[in-house]
C-alpha positions in Angstrom: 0.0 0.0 0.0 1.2 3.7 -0.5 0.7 7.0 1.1 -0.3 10.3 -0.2 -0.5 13.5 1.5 -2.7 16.3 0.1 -3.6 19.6 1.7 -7.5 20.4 2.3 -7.8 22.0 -1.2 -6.4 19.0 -3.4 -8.8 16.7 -0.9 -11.7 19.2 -2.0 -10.3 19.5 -5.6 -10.7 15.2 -6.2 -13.4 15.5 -4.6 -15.4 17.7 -7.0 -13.5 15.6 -9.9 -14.9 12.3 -8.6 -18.2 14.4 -8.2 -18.1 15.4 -12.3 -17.4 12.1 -13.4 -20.1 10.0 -11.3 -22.4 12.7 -12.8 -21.2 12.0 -16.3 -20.4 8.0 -15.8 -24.1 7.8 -13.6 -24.5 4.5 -12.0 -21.5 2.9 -14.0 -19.2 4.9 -11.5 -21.1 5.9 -8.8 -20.4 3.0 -6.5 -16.7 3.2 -7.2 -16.6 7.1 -7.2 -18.3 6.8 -3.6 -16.2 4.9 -2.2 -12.8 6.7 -2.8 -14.8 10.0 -2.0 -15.1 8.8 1.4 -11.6 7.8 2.2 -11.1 11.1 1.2 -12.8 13.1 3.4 -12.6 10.6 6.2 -16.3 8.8 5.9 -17.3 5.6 6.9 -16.8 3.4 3.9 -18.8 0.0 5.0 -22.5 -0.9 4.4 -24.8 1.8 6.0 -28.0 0.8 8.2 -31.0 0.8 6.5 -34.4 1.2 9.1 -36.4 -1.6 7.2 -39.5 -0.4 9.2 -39.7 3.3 8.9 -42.4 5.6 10.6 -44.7 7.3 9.0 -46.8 10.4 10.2 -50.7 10.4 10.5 -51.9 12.2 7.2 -52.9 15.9 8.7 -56.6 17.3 8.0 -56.5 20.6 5.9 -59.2 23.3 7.7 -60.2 25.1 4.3 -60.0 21.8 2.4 -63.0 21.5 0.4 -65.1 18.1 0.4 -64.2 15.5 -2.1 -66.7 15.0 -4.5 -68.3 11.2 -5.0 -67.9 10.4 -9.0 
């Protein structure tokens, strides 16, 4: 393995590189593009935690709604 050292604005500068070329690559490069932007800017890199049961909030009654009409 080898070591690079780059100041804040090279870190930034890849970065927005890795940034242009996921946009222009899409999905093709996005996992890979991801993944070395993280390292960069000192993110978690493993699998994230998905809530497989998420909350939703009660639907909220409008005051000034008008009626729905029966078809």
């Amino acid at each position: 393995m080898k070591s690079i050292e780059f100041t804040e604005g090279e870190i930034n500068a890849l970065v927005q590189l890795i940034d242009i070329a996921i946009k222009a690559g899409g999905l093709n490069v996005a996992q890979a593009g991801s993944v070395l932007a993280a390292k960069l800017t000192g993110q978690p890199v493993g699998p994230q935690e998905v809530d497989s049961s998420p909350m939703f909030a009660e639907p909220a009654e409008l005051e000034d709604a008008p009626e729905e009409a029966e078809v």
